[in-house]
Residue frames as qw, qx, qy, qz and C-alpha x, y, z in Angstrom:
[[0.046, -0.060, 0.640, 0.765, -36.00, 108.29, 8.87],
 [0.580, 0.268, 0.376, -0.671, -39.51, 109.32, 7.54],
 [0.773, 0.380, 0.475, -0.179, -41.67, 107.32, 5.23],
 [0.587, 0.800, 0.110, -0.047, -40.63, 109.43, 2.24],
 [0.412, -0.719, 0.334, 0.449, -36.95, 109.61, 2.74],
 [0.647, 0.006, 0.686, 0.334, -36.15, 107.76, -0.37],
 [0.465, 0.710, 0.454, 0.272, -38.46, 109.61, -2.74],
 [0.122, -0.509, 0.129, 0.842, -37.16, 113.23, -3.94],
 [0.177, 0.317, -0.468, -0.806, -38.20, 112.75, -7.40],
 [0.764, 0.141, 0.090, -0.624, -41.40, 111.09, -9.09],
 [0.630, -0.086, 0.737, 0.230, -40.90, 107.07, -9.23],
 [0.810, 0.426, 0.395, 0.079, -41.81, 107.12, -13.08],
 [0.273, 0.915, -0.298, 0.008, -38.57, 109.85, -13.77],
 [0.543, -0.524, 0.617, 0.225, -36.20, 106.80, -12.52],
 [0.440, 0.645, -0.492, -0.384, -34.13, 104.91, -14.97],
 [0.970, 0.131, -0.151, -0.138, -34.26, 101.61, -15.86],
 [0.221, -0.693, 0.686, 0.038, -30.94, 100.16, -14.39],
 [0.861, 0.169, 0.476, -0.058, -31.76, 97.21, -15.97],
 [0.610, 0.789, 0.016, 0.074, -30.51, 98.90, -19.17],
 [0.890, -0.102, -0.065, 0.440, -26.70, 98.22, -19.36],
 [0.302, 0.526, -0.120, 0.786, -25.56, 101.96, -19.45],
 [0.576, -0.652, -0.193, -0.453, -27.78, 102.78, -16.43],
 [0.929, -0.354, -0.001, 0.111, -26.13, 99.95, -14.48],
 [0.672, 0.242, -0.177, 0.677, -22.73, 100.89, -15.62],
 [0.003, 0.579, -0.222, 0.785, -23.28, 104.91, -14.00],
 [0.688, -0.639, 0.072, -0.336, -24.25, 103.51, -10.77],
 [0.789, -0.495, 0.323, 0.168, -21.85, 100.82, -9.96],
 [0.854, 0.047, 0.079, 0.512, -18.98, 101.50, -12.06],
 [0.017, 0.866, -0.024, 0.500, -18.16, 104.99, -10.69],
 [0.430, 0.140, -0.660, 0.601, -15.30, 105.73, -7.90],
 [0.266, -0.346, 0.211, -0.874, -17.68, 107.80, -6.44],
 [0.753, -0.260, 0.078, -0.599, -19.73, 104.75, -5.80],
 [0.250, 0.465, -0.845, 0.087, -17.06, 102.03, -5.19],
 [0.147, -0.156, 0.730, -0.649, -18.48, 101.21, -1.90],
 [0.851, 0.213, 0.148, -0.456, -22.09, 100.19, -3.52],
 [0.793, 0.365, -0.438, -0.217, -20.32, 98.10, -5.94],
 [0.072, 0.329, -0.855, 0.393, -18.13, 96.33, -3.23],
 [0.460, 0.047, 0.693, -0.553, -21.23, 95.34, -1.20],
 [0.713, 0.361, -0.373, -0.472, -23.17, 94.68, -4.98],
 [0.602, 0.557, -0.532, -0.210, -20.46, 92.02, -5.40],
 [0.242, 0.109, -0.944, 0.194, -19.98, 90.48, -2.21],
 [0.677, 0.156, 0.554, -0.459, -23.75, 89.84, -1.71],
 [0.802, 0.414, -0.345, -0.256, -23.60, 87.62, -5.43],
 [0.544, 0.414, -0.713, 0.153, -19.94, 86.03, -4.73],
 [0.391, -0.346, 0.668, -0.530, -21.67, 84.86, -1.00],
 [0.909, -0.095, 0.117, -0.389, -23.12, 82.63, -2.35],
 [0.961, 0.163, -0.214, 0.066, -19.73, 80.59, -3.20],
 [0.789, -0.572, -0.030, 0.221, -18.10, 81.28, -0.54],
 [0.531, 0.495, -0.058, 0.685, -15.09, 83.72, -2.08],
 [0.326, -0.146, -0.331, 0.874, -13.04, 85.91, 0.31],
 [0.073, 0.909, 0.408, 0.029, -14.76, 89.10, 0.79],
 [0.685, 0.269, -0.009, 0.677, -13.54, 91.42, -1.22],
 [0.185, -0.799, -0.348, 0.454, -12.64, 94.75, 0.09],
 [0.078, -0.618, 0.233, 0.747, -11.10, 96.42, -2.39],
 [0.607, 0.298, 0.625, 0.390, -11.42, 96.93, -6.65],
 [0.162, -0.352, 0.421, 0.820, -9.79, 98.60, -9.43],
 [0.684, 0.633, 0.240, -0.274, -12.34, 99.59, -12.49],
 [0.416, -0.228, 0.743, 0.471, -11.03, 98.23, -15.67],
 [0.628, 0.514, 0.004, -0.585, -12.23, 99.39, -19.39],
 [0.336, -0.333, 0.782, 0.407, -11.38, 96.78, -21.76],
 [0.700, 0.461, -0.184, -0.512, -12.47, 95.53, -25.14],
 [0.419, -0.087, 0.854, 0.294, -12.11, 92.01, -26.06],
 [0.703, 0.588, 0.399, 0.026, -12.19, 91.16, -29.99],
 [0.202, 0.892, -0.342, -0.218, -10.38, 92.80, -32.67],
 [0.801, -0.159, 0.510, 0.269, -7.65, 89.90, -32.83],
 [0.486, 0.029, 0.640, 0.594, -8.20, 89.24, -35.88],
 [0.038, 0.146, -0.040, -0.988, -9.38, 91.23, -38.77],
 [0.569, -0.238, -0.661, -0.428, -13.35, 91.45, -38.66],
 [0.345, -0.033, -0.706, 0.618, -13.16, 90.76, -35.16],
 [0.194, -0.739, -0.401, -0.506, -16.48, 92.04, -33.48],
 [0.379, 0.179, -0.362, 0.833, -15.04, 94.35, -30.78],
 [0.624, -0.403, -0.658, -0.123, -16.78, 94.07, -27.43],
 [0.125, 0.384, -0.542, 0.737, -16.69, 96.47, -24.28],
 [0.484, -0.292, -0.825, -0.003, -17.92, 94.99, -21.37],
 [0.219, -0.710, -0.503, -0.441, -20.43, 96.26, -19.27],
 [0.402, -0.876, 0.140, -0.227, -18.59, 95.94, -16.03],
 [0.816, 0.203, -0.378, 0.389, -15.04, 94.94, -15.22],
 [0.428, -0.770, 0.409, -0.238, -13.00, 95.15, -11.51],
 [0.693, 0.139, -0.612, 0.355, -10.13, 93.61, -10.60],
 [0.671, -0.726, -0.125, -0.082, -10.17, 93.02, -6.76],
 [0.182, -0.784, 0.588, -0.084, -7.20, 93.33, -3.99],
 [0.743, -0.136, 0.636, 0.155, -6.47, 89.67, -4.56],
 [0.099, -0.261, 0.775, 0.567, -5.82, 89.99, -8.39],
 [0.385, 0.122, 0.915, 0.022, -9.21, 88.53, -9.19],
 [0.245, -0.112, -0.328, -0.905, -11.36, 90.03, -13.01],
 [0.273, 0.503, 0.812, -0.113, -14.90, 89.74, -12.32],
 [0.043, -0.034, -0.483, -0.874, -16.74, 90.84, -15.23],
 [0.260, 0.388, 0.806, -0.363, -20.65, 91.54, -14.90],
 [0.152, 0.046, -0.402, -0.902, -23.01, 91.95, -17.86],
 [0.452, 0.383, 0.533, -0.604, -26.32, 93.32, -17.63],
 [0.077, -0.252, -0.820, -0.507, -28.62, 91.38, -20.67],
 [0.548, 0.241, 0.213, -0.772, -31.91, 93.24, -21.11],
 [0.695, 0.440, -0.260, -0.505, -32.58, 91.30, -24.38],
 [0.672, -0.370, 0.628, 0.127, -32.05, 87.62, -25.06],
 [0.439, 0.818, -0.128, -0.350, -30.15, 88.52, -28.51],
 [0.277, 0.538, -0.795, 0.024, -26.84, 86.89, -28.52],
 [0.915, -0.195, -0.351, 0.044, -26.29, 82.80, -27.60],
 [0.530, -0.778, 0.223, -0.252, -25.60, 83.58, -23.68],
 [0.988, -0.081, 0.080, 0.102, -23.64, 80.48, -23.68],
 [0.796, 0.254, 0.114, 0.538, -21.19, 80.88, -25.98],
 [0.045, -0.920, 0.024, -0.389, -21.19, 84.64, -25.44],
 [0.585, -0.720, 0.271, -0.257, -20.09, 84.23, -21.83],
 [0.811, -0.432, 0.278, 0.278, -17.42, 81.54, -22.02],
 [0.634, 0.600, 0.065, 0.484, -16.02, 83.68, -24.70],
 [0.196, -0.906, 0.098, -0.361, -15.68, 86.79, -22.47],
 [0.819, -0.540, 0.193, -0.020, -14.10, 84.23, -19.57],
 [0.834, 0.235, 0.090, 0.491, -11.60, 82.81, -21.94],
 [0.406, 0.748, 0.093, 0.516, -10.50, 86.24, -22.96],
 [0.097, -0.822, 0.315, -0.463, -9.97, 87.88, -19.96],
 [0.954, -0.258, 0.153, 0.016, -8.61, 84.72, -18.45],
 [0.845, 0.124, 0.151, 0.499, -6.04, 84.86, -20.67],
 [0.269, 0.852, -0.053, 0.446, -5.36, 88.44, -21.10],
 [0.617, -0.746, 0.166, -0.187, -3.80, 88.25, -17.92],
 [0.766, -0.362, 0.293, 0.442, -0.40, 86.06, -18.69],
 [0.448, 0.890, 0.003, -0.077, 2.04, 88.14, -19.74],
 [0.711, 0.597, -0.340, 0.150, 5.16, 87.60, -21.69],
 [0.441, 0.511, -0.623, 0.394, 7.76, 85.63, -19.38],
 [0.354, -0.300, 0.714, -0.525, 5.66, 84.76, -16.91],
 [0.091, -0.027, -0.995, 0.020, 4.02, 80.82, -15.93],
 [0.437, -0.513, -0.584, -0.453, 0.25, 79.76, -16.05],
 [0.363, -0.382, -0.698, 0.486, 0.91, 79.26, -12.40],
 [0.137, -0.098, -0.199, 0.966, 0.48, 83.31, -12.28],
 [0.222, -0.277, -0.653, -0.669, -3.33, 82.89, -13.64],
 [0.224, 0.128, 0.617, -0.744, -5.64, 84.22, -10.98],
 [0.315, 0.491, 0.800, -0.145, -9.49, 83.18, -10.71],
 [0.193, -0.118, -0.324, -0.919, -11.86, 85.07, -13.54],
 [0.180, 0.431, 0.746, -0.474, -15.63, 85.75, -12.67],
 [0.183, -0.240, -0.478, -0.825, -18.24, 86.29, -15.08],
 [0.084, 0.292, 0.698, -0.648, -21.64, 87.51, -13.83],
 [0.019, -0.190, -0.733, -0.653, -24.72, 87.47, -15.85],
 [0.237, 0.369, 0.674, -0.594, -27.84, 89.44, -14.83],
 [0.052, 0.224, 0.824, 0.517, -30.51, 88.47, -17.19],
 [0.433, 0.228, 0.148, -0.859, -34.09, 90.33, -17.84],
 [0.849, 0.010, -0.280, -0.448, -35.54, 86.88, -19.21],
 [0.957, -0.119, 0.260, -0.048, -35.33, 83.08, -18.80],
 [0.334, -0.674, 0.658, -0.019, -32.09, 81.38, -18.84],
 [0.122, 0.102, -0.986, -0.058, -32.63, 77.80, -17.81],
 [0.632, -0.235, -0.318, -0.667, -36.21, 76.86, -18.48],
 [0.758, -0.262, -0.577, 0.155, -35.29, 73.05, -16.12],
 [0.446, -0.099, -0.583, 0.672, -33.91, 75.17, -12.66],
 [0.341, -0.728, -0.591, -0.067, -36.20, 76.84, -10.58],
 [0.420, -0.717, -0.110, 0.545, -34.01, 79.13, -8.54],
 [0.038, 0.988, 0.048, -0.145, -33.04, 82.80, -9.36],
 [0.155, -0.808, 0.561, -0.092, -29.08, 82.32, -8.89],
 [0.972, -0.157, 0.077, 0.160, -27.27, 79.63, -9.95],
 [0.128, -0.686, 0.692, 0.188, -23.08, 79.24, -10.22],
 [0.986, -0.003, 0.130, -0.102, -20.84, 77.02, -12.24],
 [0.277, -0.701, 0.648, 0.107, -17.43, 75.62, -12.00],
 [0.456, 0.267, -0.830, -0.176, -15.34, 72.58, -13.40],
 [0.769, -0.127, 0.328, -0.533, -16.58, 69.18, -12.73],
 [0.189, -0.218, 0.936, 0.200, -15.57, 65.77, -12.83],
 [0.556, -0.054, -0.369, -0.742, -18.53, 64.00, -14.83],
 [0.521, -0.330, -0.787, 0.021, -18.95, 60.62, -12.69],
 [0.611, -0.413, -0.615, 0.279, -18.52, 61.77, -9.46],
 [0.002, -0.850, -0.321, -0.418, -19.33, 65.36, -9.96],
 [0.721, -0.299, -0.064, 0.622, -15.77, 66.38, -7.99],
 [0.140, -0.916, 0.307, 0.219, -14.24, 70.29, -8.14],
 [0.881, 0.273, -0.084, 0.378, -11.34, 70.05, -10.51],
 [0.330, -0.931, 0.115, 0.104, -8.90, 70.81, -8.05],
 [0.220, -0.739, -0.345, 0.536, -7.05, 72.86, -7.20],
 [0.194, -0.047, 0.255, 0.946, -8.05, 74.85, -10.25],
 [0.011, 0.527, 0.821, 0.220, -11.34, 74.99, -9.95],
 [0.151, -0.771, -0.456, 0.418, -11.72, 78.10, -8.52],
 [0.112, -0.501, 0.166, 0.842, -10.50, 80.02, -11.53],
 [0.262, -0.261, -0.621, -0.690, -13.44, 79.53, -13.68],
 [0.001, 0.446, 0.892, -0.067, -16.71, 80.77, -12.29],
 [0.149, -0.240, -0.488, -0.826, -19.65, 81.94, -13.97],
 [0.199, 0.366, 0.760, -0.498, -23.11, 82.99, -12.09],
 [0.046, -0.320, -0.560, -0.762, -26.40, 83.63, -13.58],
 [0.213, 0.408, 0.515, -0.723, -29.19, 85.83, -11.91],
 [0.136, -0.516, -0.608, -0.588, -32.50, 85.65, -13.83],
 [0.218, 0.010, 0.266, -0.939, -34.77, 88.62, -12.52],
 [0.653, -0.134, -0.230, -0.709, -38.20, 87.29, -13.81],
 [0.676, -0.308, -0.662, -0.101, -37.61, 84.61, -11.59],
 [0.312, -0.189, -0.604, 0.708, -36.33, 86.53, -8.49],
 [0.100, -0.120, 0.616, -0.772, -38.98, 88.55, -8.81],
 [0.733, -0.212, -0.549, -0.342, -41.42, 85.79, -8.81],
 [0.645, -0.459, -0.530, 0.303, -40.35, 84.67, -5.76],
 [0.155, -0.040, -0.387, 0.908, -40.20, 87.65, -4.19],
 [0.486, -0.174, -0.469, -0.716, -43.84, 87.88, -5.45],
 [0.771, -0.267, -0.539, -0.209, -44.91, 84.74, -3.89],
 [0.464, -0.677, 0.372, -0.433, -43.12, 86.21, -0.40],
 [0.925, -0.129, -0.225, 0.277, -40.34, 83.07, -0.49],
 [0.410, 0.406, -0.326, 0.749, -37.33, 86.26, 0.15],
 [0.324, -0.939, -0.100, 0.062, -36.72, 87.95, 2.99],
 [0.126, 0.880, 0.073, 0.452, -35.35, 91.19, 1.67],
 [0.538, -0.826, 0.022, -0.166, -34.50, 91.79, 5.25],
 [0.708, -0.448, 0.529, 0.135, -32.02, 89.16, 6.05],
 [0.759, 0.336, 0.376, 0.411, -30.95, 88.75, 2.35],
 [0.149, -0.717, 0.097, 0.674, -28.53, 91.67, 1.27],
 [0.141, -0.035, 0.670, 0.728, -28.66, 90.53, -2.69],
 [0.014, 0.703, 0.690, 0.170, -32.38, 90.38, -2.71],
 [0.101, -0.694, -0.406, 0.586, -32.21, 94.30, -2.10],
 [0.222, -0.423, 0.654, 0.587, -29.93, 94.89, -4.49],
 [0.002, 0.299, 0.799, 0.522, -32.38, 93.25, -7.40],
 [0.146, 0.838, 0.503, -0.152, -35.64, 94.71, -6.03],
 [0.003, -0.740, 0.149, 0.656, -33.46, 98.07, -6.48],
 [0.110, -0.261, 0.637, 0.717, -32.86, 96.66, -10.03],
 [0.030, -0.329, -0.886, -0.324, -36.24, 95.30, -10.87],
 [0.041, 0.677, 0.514, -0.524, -38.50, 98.29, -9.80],
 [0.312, 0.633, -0.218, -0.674, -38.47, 100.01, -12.98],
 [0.642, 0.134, 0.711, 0.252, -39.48, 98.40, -16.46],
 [0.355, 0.477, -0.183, -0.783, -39.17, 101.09, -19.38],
 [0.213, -0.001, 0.924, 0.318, -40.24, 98.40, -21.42],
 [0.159, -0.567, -0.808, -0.029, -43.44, 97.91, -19.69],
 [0.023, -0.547, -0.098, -0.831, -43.28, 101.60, -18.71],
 [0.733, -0.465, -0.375, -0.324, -43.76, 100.50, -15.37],
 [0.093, -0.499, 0.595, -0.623, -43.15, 101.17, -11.50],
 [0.646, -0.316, -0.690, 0.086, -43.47, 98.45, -8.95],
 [0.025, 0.477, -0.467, 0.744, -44.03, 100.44, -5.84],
 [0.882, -0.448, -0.013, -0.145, -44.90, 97.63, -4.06],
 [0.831, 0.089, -0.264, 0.482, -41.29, 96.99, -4.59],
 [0.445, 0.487, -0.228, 0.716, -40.35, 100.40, -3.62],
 [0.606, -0.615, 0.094, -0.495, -42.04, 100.71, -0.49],
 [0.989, -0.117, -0.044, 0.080, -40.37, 97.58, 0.43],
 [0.681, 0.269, -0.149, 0.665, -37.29, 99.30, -0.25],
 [0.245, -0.656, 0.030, -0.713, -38.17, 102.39, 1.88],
 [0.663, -0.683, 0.230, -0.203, -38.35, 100.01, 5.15],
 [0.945, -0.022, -0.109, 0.307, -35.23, 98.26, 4.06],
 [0.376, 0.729, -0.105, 0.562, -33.43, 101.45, 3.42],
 [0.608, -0.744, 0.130, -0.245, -34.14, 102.19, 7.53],
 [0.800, -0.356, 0.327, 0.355, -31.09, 99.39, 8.36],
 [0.799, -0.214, 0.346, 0.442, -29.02, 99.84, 5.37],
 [0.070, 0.873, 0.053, -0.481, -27.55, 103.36, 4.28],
 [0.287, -0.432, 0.619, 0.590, -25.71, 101.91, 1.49],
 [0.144, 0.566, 0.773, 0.248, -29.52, 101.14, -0.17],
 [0.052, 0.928, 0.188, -0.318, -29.91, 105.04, 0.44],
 [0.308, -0.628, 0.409, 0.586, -27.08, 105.84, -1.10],
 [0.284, -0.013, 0.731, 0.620, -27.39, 104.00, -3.92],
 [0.162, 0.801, 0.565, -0.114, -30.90, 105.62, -4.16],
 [0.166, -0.773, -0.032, 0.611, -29.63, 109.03, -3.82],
 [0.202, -0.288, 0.604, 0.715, -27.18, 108.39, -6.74],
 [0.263, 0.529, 0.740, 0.320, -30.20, 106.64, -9.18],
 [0.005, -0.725, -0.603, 0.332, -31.80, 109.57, -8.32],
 [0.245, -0.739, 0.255, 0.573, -29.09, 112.02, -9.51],
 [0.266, -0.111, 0.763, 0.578, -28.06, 110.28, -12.54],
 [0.303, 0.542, 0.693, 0.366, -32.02, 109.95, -13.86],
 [0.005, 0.942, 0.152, -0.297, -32.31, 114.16, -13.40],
 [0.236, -0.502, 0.374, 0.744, -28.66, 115.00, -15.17],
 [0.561, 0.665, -0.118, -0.479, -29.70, 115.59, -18.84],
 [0.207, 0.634, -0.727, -0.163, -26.31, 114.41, -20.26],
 [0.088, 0.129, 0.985, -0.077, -26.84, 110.62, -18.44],
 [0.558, 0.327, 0.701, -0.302, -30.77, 110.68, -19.15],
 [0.651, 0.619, -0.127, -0.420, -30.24, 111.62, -22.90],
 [0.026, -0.357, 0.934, -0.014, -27.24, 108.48, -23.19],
 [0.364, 0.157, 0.853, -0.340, -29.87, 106.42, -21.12],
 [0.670, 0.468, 0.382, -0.432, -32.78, 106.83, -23.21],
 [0.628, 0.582, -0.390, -0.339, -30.72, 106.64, -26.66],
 [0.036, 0.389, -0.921, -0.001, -29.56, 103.14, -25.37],
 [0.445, 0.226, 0.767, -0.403, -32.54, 102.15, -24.46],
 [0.785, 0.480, 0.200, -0.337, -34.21, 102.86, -27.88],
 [0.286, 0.503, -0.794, -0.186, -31.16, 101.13, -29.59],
 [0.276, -0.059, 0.928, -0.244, -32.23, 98.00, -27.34],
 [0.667, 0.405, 0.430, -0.454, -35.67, 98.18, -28.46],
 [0.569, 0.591, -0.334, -0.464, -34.79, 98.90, -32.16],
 [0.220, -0.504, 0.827, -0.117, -32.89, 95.58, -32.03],
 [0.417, 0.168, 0.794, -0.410, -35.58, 93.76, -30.57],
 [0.629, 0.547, 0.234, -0.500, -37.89, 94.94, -33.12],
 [0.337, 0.680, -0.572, -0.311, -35.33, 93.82, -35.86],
 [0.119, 0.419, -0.878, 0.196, -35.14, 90.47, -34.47],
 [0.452, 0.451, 0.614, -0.464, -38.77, 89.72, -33.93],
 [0.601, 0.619, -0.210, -0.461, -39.17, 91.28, -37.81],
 [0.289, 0.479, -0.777, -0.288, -36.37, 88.86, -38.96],
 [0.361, -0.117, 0.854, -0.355, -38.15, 85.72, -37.01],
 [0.511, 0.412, 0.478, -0.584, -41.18, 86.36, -37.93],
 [0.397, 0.696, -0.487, -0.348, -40.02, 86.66, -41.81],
 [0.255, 0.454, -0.832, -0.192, -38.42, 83.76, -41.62],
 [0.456, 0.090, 0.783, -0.413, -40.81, 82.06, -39.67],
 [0.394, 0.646, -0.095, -0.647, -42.91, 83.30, -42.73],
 [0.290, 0.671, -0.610, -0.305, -40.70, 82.34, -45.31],
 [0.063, -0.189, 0.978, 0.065, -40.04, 78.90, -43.96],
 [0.542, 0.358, 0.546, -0.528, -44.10, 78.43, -44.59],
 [0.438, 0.668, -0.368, -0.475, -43.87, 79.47, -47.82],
 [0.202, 0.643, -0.706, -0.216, -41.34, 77.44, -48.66],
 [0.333, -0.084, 0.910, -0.231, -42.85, 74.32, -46.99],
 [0.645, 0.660, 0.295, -0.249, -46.64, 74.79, -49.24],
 [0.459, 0.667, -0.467, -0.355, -43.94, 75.06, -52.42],
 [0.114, 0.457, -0.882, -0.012, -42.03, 72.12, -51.60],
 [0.424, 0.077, 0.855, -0.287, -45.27, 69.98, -50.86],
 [0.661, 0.655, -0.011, -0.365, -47.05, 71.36, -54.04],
 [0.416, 0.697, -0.541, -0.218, -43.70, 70.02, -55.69],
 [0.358, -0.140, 0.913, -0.136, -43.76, 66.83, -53.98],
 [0.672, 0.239, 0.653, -0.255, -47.05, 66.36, -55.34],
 [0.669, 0.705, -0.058, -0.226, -46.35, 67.11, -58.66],
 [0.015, -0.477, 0.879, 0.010, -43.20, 65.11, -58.45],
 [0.462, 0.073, 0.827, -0.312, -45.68, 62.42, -57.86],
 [0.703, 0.518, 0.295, -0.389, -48.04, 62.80, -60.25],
 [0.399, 0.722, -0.510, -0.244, -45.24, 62.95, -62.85],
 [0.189, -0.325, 0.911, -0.167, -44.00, 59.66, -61.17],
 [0.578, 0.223, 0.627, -0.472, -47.43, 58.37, -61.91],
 [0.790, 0.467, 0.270, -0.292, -47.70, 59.03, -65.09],
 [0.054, -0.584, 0.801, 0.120, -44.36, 57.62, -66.32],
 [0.401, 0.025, 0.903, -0.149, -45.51, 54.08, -64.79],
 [0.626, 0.532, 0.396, -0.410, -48.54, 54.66, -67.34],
 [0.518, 0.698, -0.418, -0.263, -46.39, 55.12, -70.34],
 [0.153, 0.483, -0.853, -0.126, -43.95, 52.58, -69.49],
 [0.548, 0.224, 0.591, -0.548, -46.79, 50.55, -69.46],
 [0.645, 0.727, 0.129, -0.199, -47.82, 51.44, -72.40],
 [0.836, -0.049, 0.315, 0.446, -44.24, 50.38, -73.43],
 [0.335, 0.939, -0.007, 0.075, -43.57, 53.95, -74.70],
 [0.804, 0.291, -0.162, 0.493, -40.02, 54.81, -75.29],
 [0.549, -0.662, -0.385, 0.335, -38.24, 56.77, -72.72],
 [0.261, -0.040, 0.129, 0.956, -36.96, 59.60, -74.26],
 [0.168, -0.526, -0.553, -0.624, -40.85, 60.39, -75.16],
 [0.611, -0.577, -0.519, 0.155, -41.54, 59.90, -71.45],
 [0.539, -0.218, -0.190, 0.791, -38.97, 61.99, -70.53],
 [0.005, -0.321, -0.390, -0.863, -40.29, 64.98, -72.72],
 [0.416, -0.566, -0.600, -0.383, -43.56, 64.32, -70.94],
 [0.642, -0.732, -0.188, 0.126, -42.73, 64.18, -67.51],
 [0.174, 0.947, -0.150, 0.224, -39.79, 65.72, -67.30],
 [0.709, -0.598, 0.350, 0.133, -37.87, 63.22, -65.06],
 [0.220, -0.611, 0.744, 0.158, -34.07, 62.33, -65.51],
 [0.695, 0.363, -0.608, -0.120, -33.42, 59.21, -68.59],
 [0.054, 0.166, -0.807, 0.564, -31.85, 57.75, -64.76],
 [0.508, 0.060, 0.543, -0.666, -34.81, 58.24, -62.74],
 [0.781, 0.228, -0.291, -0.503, -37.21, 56.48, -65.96],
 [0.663, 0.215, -0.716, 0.036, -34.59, 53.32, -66.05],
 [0.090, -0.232, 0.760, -0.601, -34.92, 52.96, -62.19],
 [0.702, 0.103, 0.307, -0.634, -38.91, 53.38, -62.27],
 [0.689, 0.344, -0.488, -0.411, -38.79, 51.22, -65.38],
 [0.589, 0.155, -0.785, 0.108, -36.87, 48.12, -63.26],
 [0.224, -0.031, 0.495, -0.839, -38.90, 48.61, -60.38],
 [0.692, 0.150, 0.088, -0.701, -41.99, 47.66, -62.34]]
């Protein structure tokens, strides 16, 4: 293979796979099964889950229940040859509470799964995957973490169901920090390829890492399923139809952002305001408190007082047995 195999098309005409439609036309296409198989069992190595060889795409929509119901299609959804959902959603934006988001999604398709006349026993494992485009957990250092039940003393696996709740999180601005600081090897790591291939474009930042893609150019030499999935990016950011989708999702994301930064700020704003009103009205609350104590002093009568200062006949007979 020569230097340039990879390239065919200028690096700044790729799409952002970061962007959750992007990511859906690469790995949730039959045509590219075989990336998303390897995708999923370089993430689900790290907890030791069969390896899967087969999976069914799956469109679903959780929400709607009831009425009002905000009605939710997830980003990616496969059900392996063992029965098992794993659901993976790319987050450019940290918009929604990730938390609660995500053990909503788990619940839902946890449960969509028993159906009428059959036993919990039939409840197979659910996987939620979360690849994030900010900070997470500000206290954990690593890129990739997983979590499962837990006893709370003695920090035990609730078996032997524990293996049908787990949830990973990949934060990119920290994987590639450390891929920065040259702690990965790319080489011998088959998920670290797999993110550089996601983290080498930023339409945000309008920006190509092609230190990353060179890096992917001598990985590509061992592993033809990182060409492949090249080929396809490559294909998908040239069709019109997927790069006019791609870019109107992408400025929906932004518009968002900007809507959410406008409302912050505003209220950030607002809650200023409101803090210089409510301290101006402290102090005139005070002064009015002040001069009360002077009248009832002056042994005025408290309905006059009241007129004056405006406080409460209550509040006067409180200050009044106070003094």
């Amino acid at each position: 293979m020569n230097q340039q195999a990879l390239r065919r098309i200028p690096l700044h005409k790729l799409i952002d796979l970061k962007v959750d439609f992007a990511f859906k036309q690469l790995f949730g296409s039959e045509r590219n099964k075989h990336i998303t198989i390897v995708f999923l069992n370089a993430i689900l190595a790290r907890t030791g889950r069969d390896t899967i060889k087969e999976v069914t795409f799956l469109n679903e929509e959780l929400g709607g229940q009831y009425d009002g119901d905000k009605q939710s299609r997830l980003d990616l959804l496969v059900k392996t040859q063992s029965g098992e959902h794993i659901n993976i959603e790319m987050q450019l934006s940290n918009q929604d509470d990730m938390m609660k988001r995500t053990l909503y999604y788990w619940s839902r398709l946890f449960a969509k799964q028993l159906e009428k006349g059959k036993g919990y026993r039939t409840l197979l494992p659910t996987i939620t995957i979360n690849i994030c485009n900010f900070t997470v957990f500000n206290d954990l250092a690593h890129y990739h973490t997983t979590y499962h039940l837990y006893e709370d003393a003695e920090l035990k696996r609730l078996r032997p169901i524990d293996d049908v709740l787990e949830v990973h999180f990949i934060e990119m601005n920290k994987f590639l920090k450390a891929w920065h600081d040259k702690k990965l090897q790319p080489l011998d790591d088959i998920l670290a390829r797999w993110l550089l291939l996601l983290g080498m474009v930023d339409a945000r930042k309008e920006k190509v890492y092609t230190e990353i893609y060179e890096e992917l150019e001598e990985l590509a030499m061992k592993d033809e399923n990182l060409i492949d999935a090249f080929g396809t990016w490559e294909e998908l950011s040239q069709t019109p139809e997927t790069r006019f989708a791609y870019e109107m999702r992408l400025k929906a994301i932004i518009d968002d952002e900007a809507r959410l930064s406008d409302a912050i700020d505003k209220g950030e704003e607002r809650g200023i305001e409101i803090g210089i009103e409510l301290g101006k009205e402290e102090g005139r609350h005070e002064e009015r408190l002040q001069l009360a104590k002077n009248l009832l002093a002056l042994h005025v009568e408290l309905e006059t007082i009241q007129q004056a200062t405006g406080l409460s006949i209550d509040e006067l007979e409180q200050l009044k047995r106070r003094m």
